[in-house]
C-alpha positions as CSV (number, residue, x, y, z in Angstrom):
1,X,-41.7,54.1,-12.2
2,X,-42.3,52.2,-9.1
3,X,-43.8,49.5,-10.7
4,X,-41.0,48.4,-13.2
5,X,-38.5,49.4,-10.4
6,X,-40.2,46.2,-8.7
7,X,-40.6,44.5,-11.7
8,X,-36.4,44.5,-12.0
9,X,-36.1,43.9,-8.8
10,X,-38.6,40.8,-9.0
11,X,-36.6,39.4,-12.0
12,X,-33.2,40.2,-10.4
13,X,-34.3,37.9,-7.4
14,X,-35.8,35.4,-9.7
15,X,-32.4,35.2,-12.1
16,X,-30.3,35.1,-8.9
17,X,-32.5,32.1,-8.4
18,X,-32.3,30.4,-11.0
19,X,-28.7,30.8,-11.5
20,X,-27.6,30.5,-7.5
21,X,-25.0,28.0,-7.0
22,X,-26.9,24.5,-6.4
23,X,-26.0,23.3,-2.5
24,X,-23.9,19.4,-2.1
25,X,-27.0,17.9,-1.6
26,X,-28.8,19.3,-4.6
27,X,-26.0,18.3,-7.0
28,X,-25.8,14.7,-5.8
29,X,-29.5,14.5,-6.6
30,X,-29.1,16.0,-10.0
31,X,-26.2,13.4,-10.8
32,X,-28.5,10.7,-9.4
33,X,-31.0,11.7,-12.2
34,X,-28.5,12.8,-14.9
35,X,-26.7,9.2,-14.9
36,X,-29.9,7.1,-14.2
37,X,-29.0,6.0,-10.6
38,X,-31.9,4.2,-9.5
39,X,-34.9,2.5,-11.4
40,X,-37.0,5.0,-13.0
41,X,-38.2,7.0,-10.3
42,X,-37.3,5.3,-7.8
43,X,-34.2,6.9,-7.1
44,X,-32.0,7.3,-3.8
45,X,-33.5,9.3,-1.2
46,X,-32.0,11.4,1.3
47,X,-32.3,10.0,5.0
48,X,-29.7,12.5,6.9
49,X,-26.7,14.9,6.7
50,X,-24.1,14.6,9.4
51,X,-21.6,17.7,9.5
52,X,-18.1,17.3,11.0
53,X,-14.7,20.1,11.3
54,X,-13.3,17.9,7.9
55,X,-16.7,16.6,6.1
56,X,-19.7,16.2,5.7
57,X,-21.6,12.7,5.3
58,X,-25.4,12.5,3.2
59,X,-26.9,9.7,4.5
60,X,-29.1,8.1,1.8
61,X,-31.9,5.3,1.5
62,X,-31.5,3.1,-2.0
63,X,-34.8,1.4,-3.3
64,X,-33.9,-2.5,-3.5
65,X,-31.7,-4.2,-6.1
66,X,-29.6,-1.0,-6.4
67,X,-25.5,-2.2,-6.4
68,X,-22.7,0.3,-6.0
69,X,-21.5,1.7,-9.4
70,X,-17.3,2.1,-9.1
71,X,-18.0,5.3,-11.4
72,X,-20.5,7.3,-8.9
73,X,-17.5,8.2,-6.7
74,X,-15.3,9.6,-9.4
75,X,-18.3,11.4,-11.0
76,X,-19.4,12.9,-7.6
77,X,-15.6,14.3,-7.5
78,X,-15.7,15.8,-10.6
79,X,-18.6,17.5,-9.9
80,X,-18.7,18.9,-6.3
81,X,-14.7,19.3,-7.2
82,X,-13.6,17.6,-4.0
83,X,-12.3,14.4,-2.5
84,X,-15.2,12.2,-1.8
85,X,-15.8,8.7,-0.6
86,X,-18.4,6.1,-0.5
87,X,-19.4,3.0,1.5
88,X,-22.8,1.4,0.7
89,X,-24.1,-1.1,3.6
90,X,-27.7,-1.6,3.6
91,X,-27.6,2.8,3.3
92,X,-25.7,4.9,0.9
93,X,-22.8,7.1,2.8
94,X,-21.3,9.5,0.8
95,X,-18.9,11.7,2.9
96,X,-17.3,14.9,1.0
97,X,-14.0,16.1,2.5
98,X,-13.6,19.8,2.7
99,X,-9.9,19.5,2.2
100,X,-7.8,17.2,-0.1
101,X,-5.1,15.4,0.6
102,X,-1.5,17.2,1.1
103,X,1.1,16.4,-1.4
104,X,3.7,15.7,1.6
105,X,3.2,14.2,5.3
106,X,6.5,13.7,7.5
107,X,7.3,10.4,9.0
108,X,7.6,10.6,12.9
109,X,9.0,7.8,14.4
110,X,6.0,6.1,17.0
111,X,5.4,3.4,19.3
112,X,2.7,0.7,17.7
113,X,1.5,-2.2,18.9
114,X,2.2,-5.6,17.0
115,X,3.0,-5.6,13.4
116,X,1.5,-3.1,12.0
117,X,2.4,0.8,10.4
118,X,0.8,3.9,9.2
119,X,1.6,3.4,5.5
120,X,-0.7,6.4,4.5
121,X,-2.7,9.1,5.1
122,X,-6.3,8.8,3.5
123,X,-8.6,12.0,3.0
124,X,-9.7,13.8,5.6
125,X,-6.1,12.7,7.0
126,X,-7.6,9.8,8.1
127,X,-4.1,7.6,9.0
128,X,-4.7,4.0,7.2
129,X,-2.5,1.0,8.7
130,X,-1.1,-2.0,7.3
131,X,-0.7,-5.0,9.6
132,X,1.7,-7.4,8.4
133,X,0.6,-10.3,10.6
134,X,-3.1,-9.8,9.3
135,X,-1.8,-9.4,5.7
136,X,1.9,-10.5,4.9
137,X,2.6,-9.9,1.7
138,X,2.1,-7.3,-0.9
139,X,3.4,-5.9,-3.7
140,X,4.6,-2.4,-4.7
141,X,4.4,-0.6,-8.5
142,X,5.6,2.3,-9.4
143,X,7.6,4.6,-12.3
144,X,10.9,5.8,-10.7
145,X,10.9,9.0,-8.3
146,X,7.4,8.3,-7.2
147,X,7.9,7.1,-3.9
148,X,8.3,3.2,-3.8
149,X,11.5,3.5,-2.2
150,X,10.8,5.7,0.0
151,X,7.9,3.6,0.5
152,X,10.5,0.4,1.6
153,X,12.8,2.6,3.6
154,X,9.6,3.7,5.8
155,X,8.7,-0.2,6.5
156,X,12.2,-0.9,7.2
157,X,12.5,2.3,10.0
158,X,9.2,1.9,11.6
159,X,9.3,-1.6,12.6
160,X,13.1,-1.6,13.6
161,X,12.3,1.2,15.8
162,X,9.1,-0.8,17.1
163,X,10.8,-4.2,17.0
164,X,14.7,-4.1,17.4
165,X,15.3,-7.6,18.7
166,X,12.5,-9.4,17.1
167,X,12.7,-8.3,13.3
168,X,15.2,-9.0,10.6
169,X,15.7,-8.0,6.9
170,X,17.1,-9.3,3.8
171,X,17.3,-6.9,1.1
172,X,17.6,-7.6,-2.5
173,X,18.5,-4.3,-4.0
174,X,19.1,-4.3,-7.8
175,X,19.7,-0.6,-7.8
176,X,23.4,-2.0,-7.6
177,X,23.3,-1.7,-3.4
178,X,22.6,2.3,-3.8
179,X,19.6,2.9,-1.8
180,X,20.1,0.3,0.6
181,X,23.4,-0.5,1.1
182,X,24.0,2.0,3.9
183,X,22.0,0.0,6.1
184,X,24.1,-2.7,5.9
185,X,25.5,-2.3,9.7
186,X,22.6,-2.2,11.8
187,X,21.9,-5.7,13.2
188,X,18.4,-6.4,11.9
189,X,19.9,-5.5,8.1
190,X,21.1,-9.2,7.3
191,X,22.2,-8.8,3.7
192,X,21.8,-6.5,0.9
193,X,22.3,-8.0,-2.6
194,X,23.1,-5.7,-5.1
195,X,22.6,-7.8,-8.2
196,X,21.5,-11.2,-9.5
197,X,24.6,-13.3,-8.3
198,X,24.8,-12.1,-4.8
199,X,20.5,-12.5,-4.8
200,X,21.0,-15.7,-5.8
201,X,23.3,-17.2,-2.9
202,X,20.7,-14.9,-0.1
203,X,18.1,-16.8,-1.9
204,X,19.5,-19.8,-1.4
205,X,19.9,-19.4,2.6
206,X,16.5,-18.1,3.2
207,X,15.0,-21.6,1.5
208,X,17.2,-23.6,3.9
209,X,16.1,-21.2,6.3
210,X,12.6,-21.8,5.3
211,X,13.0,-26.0,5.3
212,X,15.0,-26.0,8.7
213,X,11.9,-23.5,10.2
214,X,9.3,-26.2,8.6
215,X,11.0,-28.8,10.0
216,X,10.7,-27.3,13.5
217,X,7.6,-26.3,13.4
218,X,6.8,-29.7,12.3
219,X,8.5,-30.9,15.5
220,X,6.8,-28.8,17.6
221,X,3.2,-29.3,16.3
222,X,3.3,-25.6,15.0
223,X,1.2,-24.8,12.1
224,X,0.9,-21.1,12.1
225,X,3.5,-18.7,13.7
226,X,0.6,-16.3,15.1
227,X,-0.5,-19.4,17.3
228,X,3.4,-19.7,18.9
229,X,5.6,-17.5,21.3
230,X,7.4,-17.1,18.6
231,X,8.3,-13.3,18.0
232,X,10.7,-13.1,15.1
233,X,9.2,-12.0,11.7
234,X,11.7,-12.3,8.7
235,X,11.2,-9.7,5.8
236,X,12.7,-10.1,2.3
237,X,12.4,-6.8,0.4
238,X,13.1,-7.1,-3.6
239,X,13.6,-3.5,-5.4
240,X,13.8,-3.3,-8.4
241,X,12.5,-6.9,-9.2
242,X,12.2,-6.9,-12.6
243,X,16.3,-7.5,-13.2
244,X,15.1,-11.1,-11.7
245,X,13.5,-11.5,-15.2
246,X,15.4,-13.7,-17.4
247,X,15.8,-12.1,-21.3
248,X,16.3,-14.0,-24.6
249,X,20.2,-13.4,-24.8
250,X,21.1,-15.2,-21.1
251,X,22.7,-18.5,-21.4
252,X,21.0,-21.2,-19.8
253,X,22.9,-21.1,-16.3
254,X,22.3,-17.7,-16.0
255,X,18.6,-18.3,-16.6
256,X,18.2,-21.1,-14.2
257,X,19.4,-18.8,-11.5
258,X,16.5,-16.2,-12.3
259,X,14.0,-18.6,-12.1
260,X,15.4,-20.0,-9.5
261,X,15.4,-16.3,-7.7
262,X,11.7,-16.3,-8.4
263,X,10.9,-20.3,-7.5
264,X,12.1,-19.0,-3.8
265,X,10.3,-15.4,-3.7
266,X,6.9,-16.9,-4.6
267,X,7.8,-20.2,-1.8
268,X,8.3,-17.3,0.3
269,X,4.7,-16.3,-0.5
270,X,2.7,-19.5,-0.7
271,X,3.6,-21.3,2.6
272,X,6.5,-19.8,4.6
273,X,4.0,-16.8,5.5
274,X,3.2,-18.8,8.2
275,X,6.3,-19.5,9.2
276,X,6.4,-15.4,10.2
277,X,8.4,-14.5,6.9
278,X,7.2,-11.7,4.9
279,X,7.9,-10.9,1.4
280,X,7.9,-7.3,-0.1
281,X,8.0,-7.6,-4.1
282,X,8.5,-4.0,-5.8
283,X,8.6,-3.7,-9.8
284,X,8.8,0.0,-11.7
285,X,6.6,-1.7,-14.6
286,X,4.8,-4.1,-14.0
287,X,3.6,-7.2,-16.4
288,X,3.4,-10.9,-16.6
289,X,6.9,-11.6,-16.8
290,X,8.2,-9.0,-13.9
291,X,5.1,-9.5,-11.8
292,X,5.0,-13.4,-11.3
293,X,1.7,-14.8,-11.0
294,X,2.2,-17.0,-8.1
295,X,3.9,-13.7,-6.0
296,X,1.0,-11.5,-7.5
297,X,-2.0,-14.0,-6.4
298,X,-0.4,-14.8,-2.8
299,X,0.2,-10.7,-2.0
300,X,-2.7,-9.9,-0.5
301,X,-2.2,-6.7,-0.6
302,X,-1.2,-4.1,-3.9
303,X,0.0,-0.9,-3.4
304,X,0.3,1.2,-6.6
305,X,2.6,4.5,-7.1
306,X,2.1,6.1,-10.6
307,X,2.6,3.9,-13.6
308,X,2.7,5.3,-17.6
309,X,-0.5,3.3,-18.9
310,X,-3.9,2.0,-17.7
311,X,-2.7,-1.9,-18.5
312,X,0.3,-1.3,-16.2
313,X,-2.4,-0.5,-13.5
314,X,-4.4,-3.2,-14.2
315,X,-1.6,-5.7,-14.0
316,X,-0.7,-4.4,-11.1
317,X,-3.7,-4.0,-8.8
318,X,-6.1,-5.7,-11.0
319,X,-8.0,-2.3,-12.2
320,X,-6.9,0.7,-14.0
321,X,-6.0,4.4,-11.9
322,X,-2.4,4.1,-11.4
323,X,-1.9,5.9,-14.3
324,X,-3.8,8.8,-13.2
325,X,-1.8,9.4,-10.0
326,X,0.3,13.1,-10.3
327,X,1.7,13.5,-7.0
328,X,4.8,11.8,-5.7
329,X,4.4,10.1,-2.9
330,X,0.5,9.3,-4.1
331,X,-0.6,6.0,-4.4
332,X,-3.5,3.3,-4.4
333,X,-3.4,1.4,-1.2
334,X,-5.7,-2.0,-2.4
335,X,-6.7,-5.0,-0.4
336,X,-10.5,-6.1,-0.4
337,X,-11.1,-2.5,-0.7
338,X,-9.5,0.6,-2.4
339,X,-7.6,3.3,-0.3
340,X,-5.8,6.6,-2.3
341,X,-3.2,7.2,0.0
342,X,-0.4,9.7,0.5
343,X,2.9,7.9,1.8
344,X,4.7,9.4,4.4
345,X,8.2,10.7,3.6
346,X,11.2,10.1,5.3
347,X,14.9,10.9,4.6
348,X,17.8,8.7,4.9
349,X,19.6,11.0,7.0
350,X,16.3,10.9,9.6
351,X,16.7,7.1,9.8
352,X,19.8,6.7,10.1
353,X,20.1,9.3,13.4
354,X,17.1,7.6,14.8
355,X,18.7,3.7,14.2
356,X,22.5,4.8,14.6
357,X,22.3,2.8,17.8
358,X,21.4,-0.2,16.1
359,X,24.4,-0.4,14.2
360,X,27.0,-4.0,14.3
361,X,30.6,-2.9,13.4
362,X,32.5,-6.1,14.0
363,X,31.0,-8.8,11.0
364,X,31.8,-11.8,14.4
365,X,29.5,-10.1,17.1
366,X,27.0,-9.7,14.2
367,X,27.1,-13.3,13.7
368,X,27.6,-14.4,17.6
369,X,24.1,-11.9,17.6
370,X,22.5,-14.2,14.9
371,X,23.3,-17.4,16.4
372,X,21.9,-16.0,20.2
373,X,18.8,-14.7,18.5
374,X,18.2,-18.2,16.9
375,X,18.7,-20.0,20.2
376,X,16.1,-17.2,22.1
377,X,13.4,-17.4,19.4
378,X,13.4,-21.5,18.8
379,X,15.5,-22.8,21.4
């Protein structure tokens, strides 16, 4: 009786084994063998594990010639069921996140130096910032409700709040005015355009803007704004820019003026960045026809909210994912490198309270304003 009472317990401890749950580091081994990442038997080799409140990094050596593979990451995911990131540089770094991202992180208003903002919160709520004097342009994709606007709203607040005498916006909103509209009053809101006509004749007085700022920086020897005193930065937001896109049944007036619309938005893009304007391009669904090339390949930046198909990803930030976003407010975050970010949210009625004091009543002290901010920044 003893004996097969040991003998059970012998194969209970020997099943419980077998069938224990495998540690991190064992199943990142088993997927480096499972998927063939290495060369034969050489494969990566575990160096070090650093353990932190929020993650925990595996340090790894890689035998020579071994290049990152895009899918690791994903399958990595899929198989320890957490957020996980990677950065190969000379080592493999694999960090695994104990908690995922929230589907919701508040906007508080906060003091920043220079031109940058916390567009995101990364895993491991890891805050990622966007400098727009290190990158000036981007573009935004998204399907409606998923947070592009809220997205444009958030620019707008943070850097009035961080520069109210230095910034200014011109808003082409072809949601007929609605989202943006209520703005309207506060000094650094130059114009909203609420549909093609009225984005037509702002369009036409930011490129005399553009040729009069040329020609002074061409006076002055100027060739890049970031190299002046110069403080101003001008920001032209486009929602909805895919009404700029000329269809079969316009007559040929009509179509002039869309191209002509565009002709200006990718100027904007190719030379006046250094001029300290910046353009914000924002399309639901992108392709080659809403998307210009020329904005596109200047916008050194992409940010992607969710979009209905992987070729609506790729035309937007050049790969496919942005179809697999299912949060709102969720979105990929791309420059040289790939971010998944959660945007901060913030409410109209929270801007507004914190940039009431901003606001211009009389239209004549908003231009007497425009006029004494010209003279200050290139008097």
């Amino acid at each position: 009786m003893l004996l097969e009472a040991g003998l059970c317990i012998g194969g209970y401890v020997f099943l419980h084994m077998l069938f224990r749950e495998k540690s991190e580091k064992e199943k990142i081994n088993l997927v480096f063998k499972n998927i063939g990442y290495g060369f034969k038997e050489q494969l990566p080799y575990h160096i070090r594990t650093i353990k932190a409140d929020r993650y925990t990094m595996y340090i790894y050596h890689l035998p020579y010639g071994l290049i990152d593979d895009p899918k690791l990451e994903t399958i990595l995911q899929k198989t320890l069921n957490k957020s996980v990131e990677i950065v190969m540089k000379n080592k493999l770094y694999i960090t695994v996140y104990q908690e995922d991202l929230k589907s919701k992180y508040n906007y508080a208003f906060t003091k920043i130096d220079g031109w940058q903002l916390p567009i995101g919160y990364a895993v491991g709520a890891k805050v990622i910032y966007h400098d727009f004097d290190k990158i000036p342009h981007a573009t935004v994709a998204g399907m409606t409700r998923q947070g592009k606007t809220v997205l444009l709203k958030l620019i707008l607040a943070h850097l009035i709040y961080n520069h109210p005498e230095d910034v200014e916006f011109y808003v082409i909103d072809l949601k007929g005015g609605l989202e943006f509209s209520r703005y309207q009053k506060l000094k650094q809101v130059k114009q909203v355009a609420s549909n093609v006509d009225d984005a037509y004749q702002l369009l036409q007085q930011i490129n005399k803007k553009i040729k009069s700022d040329m020609q002074h920086f061409k006076n002055k020897g100027y060739s890049n704004v970031l190299d002046t005193n110069i403080n101003k930065r001008t920001f032209i937001i486009t929602d909805e820019a895919a009404e700029l896109t000329p269809a079969a049944h316009h007559d040929r007036e009509t179509k002039n003026k869309f191209r002509y619309c565009q002709q200006v938005l990718s100027e904007i893009c190719r030379v006046a960045g250094a001029l300290g304007y910046r353009n914000i391009f924002c399309t639901q669904y992108p392709t080659a026809d809403t998307l210009p090339r020329q904005i596109k390949q200047n916008s050194d930046v992409k940010i992607s909210f969710r979009l209905p198909t992987e070729v609506a990803s790729r035309v937007a930030i050049d790969e496919k994912g942005a179809e697999e976003l299912n949060v709102p407010g969720r979105a990929i975050y791309r420059t040289h490198e790939k971010q998944i970010i959660q945007v901060p949210f913030i409410s109209d009625k929270t801007i507004l309270d914190e940039l009431r004091r901003y606001e211009v009543n009389d239209s004549t002290n908003r231009k007497t304003e425009e006029r004494g901010a010209d003279f200050i920044t290139f008097g």
